[in-house]
Structures are given as C-alpha cells and as structure tokens.
N, C-alpha and C positions, 0 to 999 in steps of 0.2 A: 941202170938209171933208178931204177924202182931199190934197190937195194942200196945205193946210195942215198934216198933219203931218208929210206926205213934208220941205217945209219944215223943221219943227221938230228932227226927225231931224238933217236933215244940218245943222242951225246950229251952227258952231264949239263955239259955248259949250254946246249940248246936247252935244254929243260929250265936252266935257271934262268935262262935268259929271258923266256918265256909264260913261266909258271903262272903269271898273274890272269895268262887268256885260258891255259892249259885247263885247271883247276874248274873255273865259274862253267868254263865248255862242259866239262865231266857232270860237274853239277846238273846242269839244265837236262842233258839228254839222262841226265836220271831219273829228276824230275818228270820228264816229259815221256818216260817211258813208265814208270808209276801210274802217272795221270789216264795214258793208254790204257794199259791195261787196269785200271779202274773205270775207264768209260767201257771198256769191254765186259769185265765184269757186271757193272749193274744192269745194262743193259737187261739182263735175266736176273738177278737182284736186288731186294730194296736196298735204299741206299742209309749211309746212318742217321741216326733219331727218328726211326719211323716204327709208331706204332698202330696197334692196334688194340683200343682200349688202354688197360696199363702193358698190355704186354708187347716188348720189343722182337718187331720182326730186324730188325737190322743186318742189313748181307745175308738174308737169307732168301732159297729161291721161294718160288708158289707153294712148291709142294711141300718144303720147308718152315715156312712159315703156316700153313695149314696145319701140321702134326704138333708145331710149337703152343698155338691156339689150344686145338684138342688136351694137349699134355698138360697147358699152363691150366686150363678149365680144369680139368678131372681133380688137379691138385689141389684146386682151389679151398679152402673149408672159411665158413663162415660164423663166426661167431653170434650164435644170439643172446639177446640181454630184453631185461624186460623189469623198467622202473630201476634202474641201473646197477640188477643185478645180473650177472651170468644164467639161463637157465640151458642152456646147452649149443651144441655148434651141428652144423648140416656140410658134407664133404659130398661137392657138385655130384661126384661120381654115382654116390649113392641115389641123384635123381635121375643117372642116364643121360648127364649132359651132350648134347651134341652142337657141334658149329657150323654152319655150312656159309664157309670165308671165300671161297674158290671166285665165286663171280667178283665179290667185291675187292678181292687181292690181284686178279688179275687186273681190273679197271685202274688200283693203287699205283699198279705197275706201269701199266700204259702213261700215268698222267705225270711219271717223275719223270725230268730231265738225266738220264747220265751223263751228259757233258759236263753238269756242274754240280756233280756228285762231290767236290770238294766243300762246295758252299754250303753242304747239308752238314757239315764236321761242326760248323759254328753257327745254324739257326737253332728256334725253337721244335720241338720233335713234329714229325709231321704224319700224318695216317688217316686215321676212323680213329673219332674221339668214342662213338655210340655203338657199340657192340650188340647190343642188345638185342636187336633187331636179326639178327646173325647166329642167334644164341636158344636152343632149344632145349624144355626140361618135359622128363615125363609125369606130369600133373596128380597121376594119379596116384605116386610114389608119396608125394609132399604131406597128404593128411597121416598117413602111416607113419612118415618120419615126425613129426610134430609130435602124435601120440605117443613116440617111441622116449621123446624126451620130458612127457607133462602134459602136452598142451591138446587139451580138449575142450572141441565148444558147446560141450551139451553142458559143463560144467563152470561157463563162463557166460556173463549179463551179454544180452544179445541188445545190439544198437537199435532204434526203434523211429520211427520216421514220426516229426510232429503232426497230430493228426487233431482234427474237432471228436471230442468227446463228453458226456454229459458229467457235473460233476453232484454236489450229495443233492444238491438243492433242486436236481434235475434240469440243471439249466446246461446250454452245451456252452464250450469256452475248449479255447487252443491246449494243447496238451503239448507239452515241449518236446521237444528231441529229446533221446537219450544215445548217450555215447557207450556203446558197450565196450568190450574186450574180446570178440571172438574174431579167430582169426580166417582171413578170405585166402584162400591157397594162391589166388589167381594175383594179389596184389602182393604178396610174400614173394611168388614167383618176378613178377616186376621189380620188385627191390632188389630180389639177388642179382637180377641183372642189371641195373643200375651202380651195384656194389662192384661187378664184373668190372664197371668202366671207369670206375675210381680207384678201383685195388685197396677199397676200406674192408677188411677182416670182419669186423664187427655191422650188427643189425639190429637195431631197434625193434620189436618187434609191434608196439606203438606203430609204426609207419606200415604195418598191414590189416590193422582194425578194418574192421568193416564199417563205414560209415553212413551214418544218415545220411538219405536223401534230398527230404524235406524239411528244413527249418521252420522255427515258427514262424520268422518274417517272409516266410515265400508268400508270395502276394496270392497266388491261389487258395492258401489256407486263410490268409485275413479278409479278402473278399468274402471266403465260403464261411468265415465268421459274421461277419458282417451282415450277411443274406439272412444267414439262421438265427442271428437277433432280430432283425425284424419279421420272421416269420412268429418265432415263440414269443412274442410280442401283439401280437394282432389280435384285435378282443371281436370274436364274433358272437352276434346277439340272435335270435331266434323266436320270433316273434309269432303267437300262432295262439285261435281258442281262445287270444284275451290272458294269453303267460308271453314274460319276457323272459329267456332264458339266457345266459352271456356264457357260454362257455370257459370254465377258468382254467387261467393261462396254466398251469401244470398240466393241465390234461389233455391241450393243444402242443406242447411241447413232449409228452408225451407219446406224441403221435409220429411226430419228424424222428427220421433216422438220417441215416450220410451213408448211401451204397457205397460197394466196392470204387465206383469210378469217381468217388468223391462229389458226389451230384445230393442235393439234397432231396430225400424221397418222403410222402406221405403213406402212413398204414392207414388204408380205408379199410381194412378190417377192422381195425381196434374202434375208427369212426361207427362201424355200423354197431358194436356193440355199445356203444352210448348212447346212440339213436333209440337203440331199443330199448336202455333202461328208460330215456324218457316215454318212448311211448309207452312204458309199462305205468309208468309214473301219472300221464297226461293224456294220453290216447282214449279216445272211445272204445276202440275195438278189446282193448285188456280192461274196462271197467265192468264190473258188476251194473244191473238195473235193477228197476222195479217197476214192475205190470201190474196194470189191473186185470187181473184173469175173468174169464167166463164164468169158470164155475167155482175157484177158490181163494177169491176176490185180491190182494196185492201180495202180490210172489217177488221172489229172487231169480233173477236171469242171469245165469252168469257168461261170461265172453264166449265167444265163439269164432267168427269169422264175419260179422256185421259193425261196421263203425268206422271210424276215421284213424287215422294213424299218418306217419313218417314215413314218405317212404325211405327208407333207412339208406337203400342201394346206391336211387340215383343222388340222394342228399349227400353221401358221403363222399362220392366226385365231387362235387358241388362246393362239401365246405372244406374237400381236398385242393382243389382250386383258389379260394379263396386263400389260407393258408402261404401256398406255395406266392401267389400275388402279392402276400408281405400287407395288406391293406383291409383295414376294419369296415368290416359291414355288418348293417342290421335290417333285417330282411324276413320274411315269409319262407319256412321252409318248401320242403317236395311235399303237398300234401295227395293224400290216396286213400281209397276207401269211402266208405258213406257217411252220410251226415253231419260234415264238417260245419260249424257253423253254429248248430242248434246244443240247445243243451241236454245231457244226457236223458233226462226224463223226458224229451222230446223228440227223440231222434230216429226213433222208432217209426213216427208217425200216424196216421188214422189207417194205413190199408197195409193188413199184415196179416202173415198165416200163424195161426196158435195151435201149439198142439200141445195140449195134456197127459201127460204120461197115466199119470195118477188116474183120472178119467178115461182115458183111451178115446181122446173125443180131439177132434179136428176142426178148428173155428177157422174161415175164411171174415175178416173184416173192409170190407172197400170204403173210404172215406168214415172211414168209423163206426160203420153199420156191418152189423153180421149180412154178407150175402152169401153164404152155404156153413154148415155141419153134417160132419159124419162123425159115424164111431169110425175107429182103425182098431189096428195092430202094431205096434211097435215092439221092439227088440225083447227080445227075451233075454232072464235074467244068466248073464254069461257073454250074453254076445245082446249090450243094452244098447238103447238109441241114447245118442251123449248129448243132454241140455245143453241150451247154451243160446245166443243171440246168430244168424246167421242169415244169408240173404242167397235168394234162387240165381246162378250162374248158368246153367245150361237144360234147356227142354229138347224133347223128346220124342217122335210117337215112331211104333212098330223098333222097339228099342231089344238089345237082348243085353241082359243084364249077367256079366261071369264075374266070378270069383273065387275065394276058397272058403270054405264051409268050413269052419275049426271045429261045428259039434262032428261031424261025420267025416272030417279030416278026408275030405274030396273037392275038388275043384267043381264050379258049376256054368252052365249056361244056363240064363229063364229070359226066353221074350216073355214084354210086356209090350203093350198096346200104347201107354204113355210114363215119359220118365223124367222128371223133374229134380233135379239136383241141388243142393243148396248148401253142402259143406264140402270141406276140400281129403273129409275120411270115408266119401264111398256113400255115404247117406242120402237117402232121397224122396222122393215121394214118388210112388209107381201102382198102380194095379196088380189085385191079387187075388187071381179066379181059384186059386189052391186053397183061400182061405174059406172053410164051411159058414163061417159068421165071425164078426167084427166086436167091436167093446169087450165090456166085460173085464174078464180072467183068460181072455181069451191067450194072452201077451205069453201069458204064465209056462203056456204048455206045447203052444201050436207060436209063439213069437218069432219076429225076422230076426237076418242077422244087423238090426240097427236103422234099417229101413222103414217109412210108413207105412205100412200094407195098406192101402185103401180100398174101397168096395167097385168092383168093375162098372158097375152101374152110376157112382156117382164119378167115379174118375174122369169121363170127357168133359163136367164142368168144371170140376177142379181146373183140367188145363186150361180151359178160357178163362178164367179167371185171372191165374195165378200169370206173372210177366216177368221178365227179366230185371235182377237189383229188388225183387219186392221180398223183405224182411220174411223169413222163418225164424218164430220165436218157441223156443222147445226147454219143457220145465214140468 
C-alpha cells in the first residue's frame, strides 16, 4: 500500500498534475522551518538591528556581544580639535577603557520578543541608545594623555566665577565671568562617552572647558551688589566735644570686604585705627596742657593716661553696625575716660596731686587749696619717673611691690605700708622707709625705679587724701 503511493507521488504525471499545491507546500514548511529555528535561535540572541550605543550586537549571544562592546571600545580613537584645528587624538585603550554590559544585555535580552524576530529585519534599530553609563575610564590616565599631546592648564586662562570686587575708585561693582580654556578631565571624560554613543570620531575640546559658576546676573551676586552699595554709601557723622566729624565715604568703603562665603564683612580693626587717629587728633587724653605749678609758675604737661577719649573698641562694633545696617546716622560716639565735657584747660580740675621733678616736691590740692606737701624721691636718671597727666586707678595698704630692677638686673619684692597707682607703666606713689631723706639731689643717686618715694611719716595722709579718678599731674 505504502509503496504504491510512494509510486503515485513521484509519477511524472502526478507531479504535474499537481505542482501548483506541491510547490507553495515546500515553500511554507520552509519558511516555517526558518522561522523555527530563528525563534530558537534568539531565544539566546539578540535579534537584528539592535544595538548598543553605535555598536551592533546583532545575533550575537551575552557573552558575545559583551567582548564585541570591549573590542569595539578599545578600538575606538577619538579625534581632538580645538578652534577647528586637529591638535591630536586619544585611543580608549590608552585610558583602560572598560564596560560592564552583562546586567543590562542580559535585561536587552529578556525584553525582545523571539517570536517576532522577523519584524526586527524591517523596524528601526533597537537596544541602549546611552552607554555611557556602562562605560568606564581610568581618570588618572586622561591629564597625562592631554600633556602627551599639548595641553596643559598651568599654561592656559583659568575660567573665573563673577564675583564683587573693588575697582580703582575703590568702589566694589560686579566683576564678570571669565571663560577660560583649561581643560576638566572629568567633563572630557563625559564627552568621550557621549562620543561613545554617537560613533562621532571627532571632539571638540571646547565642549570640556571648565566653566563658570556664577554669572553676573546670578541674582546672589546682584543682590550682594546691591547691599554693598548701600552700605559704602552710608554717611556716618560723629558728633562729640562740640566737633562734627562725617566719616568719608572711601574710608567706609574701605572698610567692607566680601568673605569667602560671599557675606559682606566689616574690618573693625582698620575702624579702631581711625578712631585713634581722631582721638589723637581731638581727644583729651593725647593733648598736651598747661598748669599753673607750685613752684615754676605755667608748665607743659604732656598726655598721659588722664582725659577723655573714643573708646575706639566698643565704637568700632558700633560704627561696624551701623555700616553693615545700610543707614545714616549721626550720633555721639562710645565716650571713656575723664573730663569729657570741659575744656582742656579745665579738665584738670581744683583737686589734684602735683609732683615736681625738678623740685622733688609733692603738692596735694583739694578744691584748689594746697592740703599737704612733701619733698619725695622720684626716678633716677635711667630708670625716670615719665611726665605726663594721669589719674589714681588702684590703692593700696600692706602692699608688696615686685619687679625687675634693670640697674641690678634682679628681680624684686619691697612691702610697703601704702600703694597708690595712677599709670598703666608700673608707677606709683608708695612709702619709702629705705630712703635716708627726701628732696633735694637726693633723685640723682639713691632715685626709684619711676616711682614717688614718699616719706613714711607723711604717707598715711597722703592716702586719705588722695581717692580714686583724682588726677596725678607729673612735669
């Protein structure tokens, strides 16, 4: 049976009789044995038009198209240009390119259909557009290879963030960007990898500058302009003693800096030395006087530590404050020290201690009347008592007096019974039972180190007398 149709089949005339089913049958289970084993196949590889970046994995497996990756990288070289000339090319390999595609080739794989692994013959290509992500270089390779071809940024304008800075007139005002030319490895590296997924050879080298920051219109630079005009703008007035002083604007502006964090700051040291030129200027305490002496009738006193003045310290928070507040004021300074108010030749007042060098004589005055003299002792010449206007700050009794003796270059301790201070150099007035006798020449031979020597006997009224703030005048 079976051999009669095997027969039948192959007789000529059956075959022509029938060619037209015979034929399209062959066909199909060709087809359709194709298509089989195509869906068999991709099953485990990609299917066609699929890539990754520019580079075609097509029918190949994972770990095929992994080594294709690697191989297609390594061969890579990139052209660099700069102002559209050639200045040299970079070959991946030489940065130790590597890829690690495994995870996201297997994922590629999992998401393609092989059943209609035909349909992919006629679309658009399919894969990872973005490689880059995937794509590793060793970084520290990149300044070396630069170098190797030219390009060095110690020799190239560095880009510079706009910043507030003063200009001749000393005024601050925005300072623009500058675009430099030096190149950032880490955005070079970006581009090749961007290059990676275009298959463009060539590189700009333009598109790795290192860029500003901060432009001028960042709104924190025109604010923090903004601020710092109306701070070096502010006219502060100083009103004091019957002077109106107005600080001019350079000198306030002068003052203002812009820290690190971009904040605008005051130098209250550069304040306190202004302060002091005026107190030198207008202060009591740096002015000269003139007394009418005891015994050598209108003298020269010159400053000391007694008078009025600035206080420079806390004024300069003060007109630092102010300042940074953007807002004109006129005002009374910090005042500190004595006799604010009166006028120089007044300020002295009726009850003050005199003491004569010259005469070696010690005048107590209370309300303007002599109530005690003695002769003393004062500084011998080398180690003198320093003239000058000064006032009693600290008393004393059962006191021991140390320091260092520069004639006998030894260190000392002396009690004394009473100690009265009135300068800020050590200087005082105390009892001095070591002294054989007082006035005179005495100063000349047997003299302190700057100290009054006074006589033991008159010393206990000296302290009653003498109070705290009550002028020591020494000339």
């Amino acid at each position: 049976m079976i051999k009669e149709r095997v027969m039948l089949i192959m007789n000529p005339e059956f075959i022509k009789k029938h060619i037209k089913i015979i034929l399209p049958a062959i066909g199909v289970s060709i087809l359709l044995f194709l298509y089989l084993l195509g869906v068999w196949f991709f099953t485990n590889h990609f299917v066609p038009n699929t890539k990754v970046g520019s580079i075609s994995i097509s029918q190949l497996s994972v770990k095929n198209a992994q080594e294709m990756i690697q191989t297609e990288l390594e061969k890579s070289q990139v052209i660099l240009t700069e102002h559209d000339q050639e200045i040299g090319y970079i070959e991946l390999s030489q940065l130790n390119v590597v890829s690690d595609t495994e995870q996201v080739l297997q994922q590629l794989l999992s998401q393609q259909s092989a059943t209609k692994w035909p349909m992919y013959l006629f679309i658009s290509p399919q894969g990872v557009d973005e490689i880059d992500e995937y794509v590793a270089f060793d970084s520290g390779k990149m300044e070396a290879l630069l170098a190797n071809i030219g390009v060095n940024n110690d020799e190239r304008e560095a880009s510079r963030d706009a910043y507030i800075g003063v200009n001749d007139s000393g005024v601050y005002e925005i300072k623009h960007e500058v675009y430099g030319q030096q190149i950032s490895a880490i955005s070079l590296e970006n581009a090749l990898e961007s290059h990676i997924e275009n298959g463009n050879n060539k590189l700009d080298l333009s598109t790795a500058y290192i860029q500003p920051t901060i432009h001028q219109d960042n709104q924190a630079v025109v604010d923090l302009q903004a601020r710092l005009d109306q701070m070096q703008n502010v006219v502060i007035t100083l009103e004091f003693a019957g002077n109106s002083v107005s600080i001019p604007q350079a000198t306030v502006s002068s003052w203002i800096y812009v820290d690190d964090n971009q904040e605008p700051q005051i130098n209250t040291e550069a304040i306190e030395e202004y302060l002091l030129e005026l107190n030198r200027e207008y202060a009591s305490l740096f002015q000269t006087r003139e007394l009418e002496s005891t015994y050598q009738g209108l003298v020269t006193i010159e400053p000391g530590t007694y008078g009025w003045y600035i206080d420079r310290f806390t004024e300069a928070e003060t007109i630092a404050a102010d300042i940074l507040a953007g807002q004109d004021v006129t005002r009374e300074p910090v005042i500190g020290g004595s006799g604010y108010g009166l006028a120089l030749s007044e300020d002295i007042g009726p009850s003050y201690v005199e003491v004569d060098i010259v005469n070696q004589m010690m005048t107590i005055y209370l309300d303007g009347e002599i109530a005690l003299q003695t002769a003393v002792v004062t500084g011998t010449p080398g180690t003198n008592t320093v003239p000058g206007a000064y006032q009693v700050w600290n008393m004393e009794e059962d006191s021991t007096l140390v320091g260092y003796n520069p004639r006998t270059e030894q260190d000392y301790e002396q009690p004394v019974d009473y100690w009265i201070a009135f300068d800020d150099n050590a200087q005082g007035i105390h009892d001095a039972s070591w002294q054989p006798y007082f006035g005179g020449d005495a100063y000349l031979q047997r003299g302190s180190l700057g100290c009054i020597n006074t006589p033991p006997g008159v010393m206990p009224e000296v302290f009653n007398l003498v109070y705290y703030g009550m002028p020591v005048i020494i000339f």
